[in-house]
Phi, psi and omega in degrees: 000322187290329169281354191279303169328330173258346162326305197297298190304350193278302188310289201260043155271299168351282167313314191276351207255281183330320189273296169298002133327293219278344183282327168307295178310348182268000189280120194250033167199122157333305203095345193241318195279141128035151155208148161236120166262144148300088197245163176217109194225139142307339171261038162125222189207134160276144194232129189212130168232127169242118155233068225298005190261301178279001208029082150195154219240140163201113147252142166252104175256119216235126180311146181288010164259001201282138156296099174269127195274119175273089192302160126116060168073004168305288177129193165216153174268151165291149150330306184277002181255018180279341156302278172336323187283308176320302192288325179254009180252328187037079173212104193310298189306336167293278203326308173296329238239295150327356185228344157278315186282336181243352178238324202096036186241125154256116224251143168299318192235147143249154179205137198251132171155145193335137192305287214292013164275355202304298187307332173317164210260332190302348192259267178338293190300326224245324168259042157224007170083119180315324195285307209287325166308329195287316160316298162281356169269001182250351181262325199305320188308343186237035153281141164284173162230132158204135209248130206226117176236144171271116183222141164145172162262347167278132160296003175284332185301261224307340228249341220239274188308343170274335172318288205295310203227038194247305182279352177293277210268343194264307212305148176281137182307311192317291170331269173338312168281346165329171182221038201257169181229143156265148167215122204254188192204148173256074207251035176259190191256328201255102198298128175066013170300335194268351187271315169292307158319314162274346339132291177283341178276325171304314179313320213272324179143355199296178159233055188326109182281317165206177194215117180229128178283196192210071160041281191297129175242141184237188192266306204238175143343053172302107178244109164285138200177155147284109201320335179288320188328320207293310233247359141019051199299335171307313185296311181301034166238287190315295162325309162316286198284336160283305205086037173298136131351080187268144165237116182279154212201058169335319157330313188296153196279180173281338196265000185245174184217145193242142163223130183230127209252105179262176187324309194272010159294311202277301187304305188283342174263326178083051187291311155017307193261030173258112177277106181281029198266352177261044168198045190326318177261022155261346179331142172198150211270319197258000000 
């Protein structure tokens, strides 16, 4: 009897070891890093940042008349029709690529559905993984919450409040706490692409040190660094999403970084179709 009894303890230790594996793997969240949500509504588009580094909630909601720039020759749209283009485009990367280009947010998840829904478990829970909800509901009593709305038809509104509270409240804590400098370059034919670009890499947390156009003019994507630099994860997001080039530069401090933007940076975005007369004080020359 006695041995059946530690048989038994063995057997459902066993089963509790296991089963918290299997809920660990189902966790698409830490607990520790950064998280960014998407939201996509007919009544607009949502910025939802969870950060246990700052404990803090920062939603952005940007009204469905507020205007958005659709990159790769679309043009822009209202906020509530960016759902509609998705369903008929079925294109995850226009969706990251809309939420970069006009807030700086590169989002872990999208999710379509009333904003003020974000928090529901069917939402929440289902893109943080149950364990990873289960976290954040045992971290939320000591989150601040705080919430920011964008209304209007000009996009100079969104483009002014994020100067301000895209690197304070949305850029991921990691980025931010970095220690790389940027110095960008324009080496295309398309007057303010390294301005615009840069502009949004500041939004995500980066730090820019300056923006110059450059003489030589090249096609793609370049990034210069020091080799110890090269391995960098804050850098390997830039990379990744341009599809740069590296040239290593033993000169270079470890900490600063050269990204240089050719012709097929601007032509694959189709910056062209970017109106800088709806962002009148932001014009800028490089």
């Amino acid at each position: 009897m006695k041995k059946f009894k530690i048989i038994t303890a063995v057997i459902i230790l066993v089963a509790m070891v296991a089963g918290m594996v299997y809920w660990q793997s189902r966790s698409k969240w830490d607990g520790r890093r950064d998280y960014r949500l998407a939201m996509i509504s007919q009544d607009g588009l949502g910025l939802i940042a969870i950060s246990p580094t700052r404990r803090m909630v920062n939603t952005v909601r940007i009204d469905g008349k507020t205007r958005v720039w659709v990159p790769g020759g679309m043009g822009w749209y209202e906020a509530a029709k960016i759902e509609k283009i998705f369903l008929q485009e079925k294109n995850y990367r226009l969706v990251e690529e809309i939420f970069f280009y006009n807030f700086g947010f590169w989002p872990d998840e999208f999710e379509f559905g009333a904003l003020d829904r974000w928090q529901s478990r069917s939402i929440l829970g289902r893109q943080l993984g149950w364990l990873g909800y289960l976290k954040y509901k045992l971290m939320e009593p000591n989150l601040i919450f705080k919430d920011e709305d964008v209304a209007g038809e000009n996009s100079n509104l969104a483009s002014e409040l994020l100067d301000e509270v895209a690197p304070r409240d949305l850029a991921d804590s990691q980025i931010l706490g970095g220690n790389l400098k940027f110095r960008l370059y324009n080496t295309s034919q398309q007057k303010g692409l390294a301005a615009f670009l840069g502009r949004r890499m500041e939004w995500a947390g980066y730090f820019v040190m300056s923006v110059e156009n450059f003489d030589e003019k090249s096609n793609n994507c370049q990034v210069v660094v020091n080799s110890k630099t090269k391995e960098n994860g804050d850098l390997g997001k830039i990379i990744s999403w341009w599809e740069c080039a590296v040239k290593p530069d033993e000169g270079l401090p470890d900490d600063e970084v050269e990204v240089y933007w050719g012709e097929a940076v601007g032509e694959m975005l189709k910056y062209s179709s970017y109106d800088n007369i709806l962002e009148p004080d932001k014009i800028e020359n490089n």
